[in-house]
C-alpha positions in Angstrom: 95.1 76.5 92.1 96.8 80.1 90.4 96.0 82.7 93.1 94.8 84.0 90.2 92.5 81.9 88.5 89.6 81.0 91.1 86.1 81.8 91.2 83.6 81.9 94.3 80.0 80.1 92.5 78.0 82.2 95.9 80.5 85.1 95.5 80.4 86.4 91.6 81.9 89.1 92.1 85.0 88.0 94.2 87.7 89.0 92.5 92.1 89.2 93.2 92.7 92.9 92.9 96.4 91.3 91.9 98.1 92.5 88.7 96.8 96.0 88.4 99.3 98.5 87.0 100.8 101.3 89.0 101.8 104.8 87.4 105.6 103.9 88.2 105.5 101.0 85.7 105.1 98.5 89.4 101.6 96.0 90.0 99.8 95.0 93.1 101.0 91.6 94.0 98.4 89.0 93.3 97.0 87.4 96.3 97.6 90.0 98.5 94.0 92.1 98.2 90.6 90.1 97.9 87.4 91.9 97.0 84.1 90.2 97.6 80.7 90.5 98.4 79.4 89.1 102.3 80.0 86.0 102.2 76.8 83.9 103.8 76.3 82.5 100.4 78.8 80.5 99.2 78.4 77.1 97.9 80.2 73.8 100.0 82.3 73.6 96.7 83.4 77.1 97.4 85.0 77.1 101.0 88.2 74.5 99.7 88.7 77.8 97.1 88.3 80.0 99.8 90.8 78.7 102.3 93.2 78.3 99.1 92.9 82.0 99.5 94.3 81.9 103.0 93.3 85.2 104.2 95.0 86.5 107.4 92.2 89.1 108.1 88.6 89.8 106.7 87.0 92.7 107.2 83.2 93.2 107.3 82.0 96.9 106.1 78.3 95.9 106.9 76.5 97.3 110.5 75.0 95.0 113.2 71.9 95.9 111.3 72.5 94.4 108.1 74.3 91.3 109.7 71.4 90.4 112.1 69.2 89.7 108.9 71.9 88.3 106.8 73.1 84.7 106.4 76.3 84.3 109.2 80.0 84.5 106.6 81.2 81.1 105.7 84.7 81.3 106.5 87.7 79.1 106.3 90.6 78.4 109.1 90.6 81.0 112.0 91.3 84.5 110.0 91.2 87.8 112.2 87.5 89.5 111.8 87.4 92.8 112.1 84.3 94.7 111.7 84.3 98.4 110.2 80.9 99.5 109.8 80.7 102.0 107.2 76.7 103.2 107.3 74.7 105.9 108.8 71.0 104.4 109.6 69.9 107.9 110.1 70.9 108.9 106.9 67.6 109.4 104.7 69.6 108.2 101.6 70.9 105.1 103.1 67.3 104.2 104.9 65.9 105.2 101.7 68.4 102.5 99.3 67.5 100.0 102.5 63.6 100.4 102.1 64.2 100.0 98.2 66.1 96.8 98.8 63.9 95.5 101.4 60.9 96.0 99.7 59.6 98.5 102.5 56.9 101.1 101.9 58.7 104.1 100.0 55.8 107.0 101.1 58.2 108.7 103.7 60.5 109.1 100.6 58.6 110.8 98.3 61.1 113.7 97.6 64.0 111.3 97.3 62.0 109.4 94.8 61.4 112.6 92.6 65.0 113.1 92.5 65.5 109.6 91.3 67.8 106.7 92.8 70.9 107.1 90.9 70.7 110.7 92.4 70.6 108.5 95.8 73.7 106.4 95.3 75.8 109.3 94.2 74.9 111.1 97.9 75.7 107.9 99.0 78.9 108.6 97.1 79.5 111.4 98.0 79.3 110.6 101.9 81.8 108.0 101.3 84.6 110.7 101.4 83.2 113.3 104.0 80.5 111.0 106.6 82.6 110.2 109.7 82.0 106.3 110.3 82.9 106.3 106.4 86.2 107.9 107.3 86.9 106.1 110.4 86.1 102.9 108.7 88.1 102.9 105.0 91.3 104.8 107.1 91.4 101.7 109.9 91.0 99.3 106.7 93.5 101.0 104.7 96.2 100.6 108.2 95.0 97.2 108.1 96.3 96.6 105.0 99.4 98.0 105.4 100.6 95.7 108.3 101.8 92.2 106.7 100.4 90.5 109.2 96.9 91.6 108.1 97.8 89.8 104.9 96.3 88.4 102.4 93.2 91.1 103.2 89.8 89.9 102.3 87.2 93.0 102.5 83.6 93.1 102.1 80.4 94.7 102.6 77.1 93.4 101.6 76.8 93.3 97.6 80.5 93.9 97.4 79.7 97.3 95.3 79.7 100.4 96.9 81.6 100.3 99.9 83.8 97.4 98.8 84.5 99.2 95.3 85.0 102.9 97.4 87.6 100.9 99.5 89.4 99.0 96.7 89.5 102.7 95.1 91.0 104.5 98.1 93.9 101.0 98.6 94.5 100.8 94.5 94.8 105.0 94.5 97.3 104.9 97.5 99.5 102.3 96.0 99.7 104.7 92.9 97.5 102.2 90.2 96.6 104.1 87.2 92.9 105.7 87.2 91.5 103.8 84.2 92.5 100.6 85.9 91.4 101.6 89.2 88.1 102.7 87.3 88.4 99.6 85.5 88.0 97.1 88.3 85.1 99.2 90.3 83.3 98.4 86.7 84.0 94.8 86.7 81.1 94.4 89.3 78.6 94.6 86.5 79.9 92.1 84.0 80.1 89.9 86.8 77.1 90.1 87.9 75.0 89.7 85.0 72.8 87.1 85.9 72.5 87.9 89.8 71.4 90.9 89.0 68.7 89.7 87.1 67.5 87.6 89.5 67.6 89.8 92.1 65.5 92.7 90.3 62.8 89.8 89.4 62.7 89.1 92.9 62.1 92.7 94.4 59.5 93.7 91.3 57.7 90.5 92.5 58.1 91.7 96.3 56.4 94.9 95.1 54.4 94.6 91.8 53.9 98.4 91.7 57.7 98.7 91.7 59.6 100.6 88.6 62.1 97.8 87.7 63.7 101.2 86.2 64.2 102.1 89.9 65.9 99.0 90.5 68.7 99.1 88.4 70.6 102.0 89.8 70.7 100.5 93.2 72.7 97.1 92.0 74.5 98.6 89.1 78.2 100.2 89.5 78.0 103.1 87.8 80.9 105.6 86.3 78.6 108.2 87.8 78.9 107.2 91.3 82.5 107.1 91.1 82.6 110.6 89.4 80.5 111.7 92.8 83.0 110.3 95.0 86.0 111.6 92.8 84.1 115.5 92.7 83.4 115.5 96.6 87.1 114.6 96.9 88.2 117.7 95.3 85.6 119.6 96.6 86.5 118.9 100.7 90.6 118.3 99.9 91.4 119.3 96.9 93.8 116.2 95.8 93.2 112.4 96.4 96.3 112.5 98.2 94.9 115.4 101.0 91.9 113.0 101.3 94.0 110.2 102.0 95.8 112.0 104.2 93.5 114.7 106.2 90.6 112.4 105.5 91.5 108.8 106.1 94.6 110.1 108.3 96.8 107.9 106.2 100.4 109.0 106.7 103.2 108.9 104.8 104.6 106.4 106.5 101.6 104.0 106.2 101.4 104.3 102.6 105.1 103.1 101.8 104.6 100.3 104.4 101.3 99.6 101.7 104.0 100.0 98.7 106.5 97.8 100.4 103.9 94.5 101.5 101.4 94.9 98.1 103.6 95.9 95.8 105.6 93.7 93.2 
């Protein structure tokens, strides 16, 4: 199997984040960085592809709160787990998305709702670079990656969107990958996702009849938008990507040439 050319049937999204170009004219090595969704799903035809992967460490983004309902990660061989959980319960956004998902009565929400859910992911976004477990979280994941023996580094969160594509964004920025590529892969999610998507909408309209399908889409979309959110609050609270990564994420010089050095080719 091409470290390259696998596919995860309960994972659609999975995806190598080997190959992408850097502004020096260098690429992350393939097999090094694995993006996926949580992993409860996959398919008995999917674990011999996954422990071709041979990841050294996986890292769960999720809280005890979302694992407790979730299907336990099919994983192969003994890789380190190491959970970072990057959510806020008591933020109104996030309970808000959560109710959405769950199919939970909105009424408590009603202001949120006026301002419309992709106005909800973006302060999701946007809390991504300044909320504190979101800090302590994508900074310990990014010093995970940059220690070989973390290595291949399998990350993930629950739909493998948001917090997985704000962390592939904050590893692919650090090792200097261009911004349309980096933009690029966050994007992927959707074309991926096609027919999950689909299914999963159908299934929460018929959770909650009265739902606005048009509310739905925003929540399991990627969307340039929500990106934009995360890239504006960047500059907003440090000014460059690279004060984020460093006052921010407390990502030191040091940490991201050990990230050149082991992901680079």
């Amino acid at each position: 199997m091409s470290v390259r050319n696998w596919e995860l049937v309960g994972a659609p999204n999975a995806r190598d984040l080997g190959g992408l170009p850097t502004t020096d004219g260098r690429r992350v090595r393939a097999g090094r960085l694995i993006r996926t969704p949580a992993l409860g799903r996959l398919t008995d035809e999917d674990l011999p592809v996954l422990g071709g992967l041979g990841a050294a460490c996986v890292v769960d983004l999720r809280d005890d709160s979302e694992t407790s309902v979730a299907p336990p990660d099919r994983l192969v061989g003994a890789p380190r787990l190491v959970c970072l959980p990057v959510l806020d319960p008591a933020h109104p956004v996030f309970t808000y998305v959560s109710a959405l998902l769950l199919g939970h009565d909105l009424g408590a929400y009603d202001e949120l709702a006026r301002q419309g859910t992709p106005a909800a992911m973006a302060a999701i976004y946007r809390w991504f670079v300044t909320g504190r477990a979101a800090r302590e979280g994508f900074g310990r994941a990014v010093r995970l990656a940059a220690d070989p023996a973390n290595l291949p580094l399998l990350f993930h969160c629950a739909a493998g969107k948001d917090r997985t594509g704000w962390l592939a964004v904050v590893l692919l920025t650090a090792l200097g990958v261009e911004e349309d590529a980096v933009r690029a892969d966050y994007l992927r999610h959707n074309e991926l996702t096609v027919s999950l998507r689909e299914v999963l909408r159908d299934a929460m309209v018929r959770r909650r009849p009265e739902l606005d399908p048009a509310a739905v889409e925003p929540v399991l979309e990627a969307r340039p938008e929500y990106l934009d959110a995360a890239y504006d609050e960047v500059r907003r609270a440090h000014g460059t990507f690279d004060a984020y990564l460093a006052d921010g994420l407390g990502i030191t010089a040091e940490i991201r040439a050990a990230l050149r050095t082991h992901l680079l080719e």
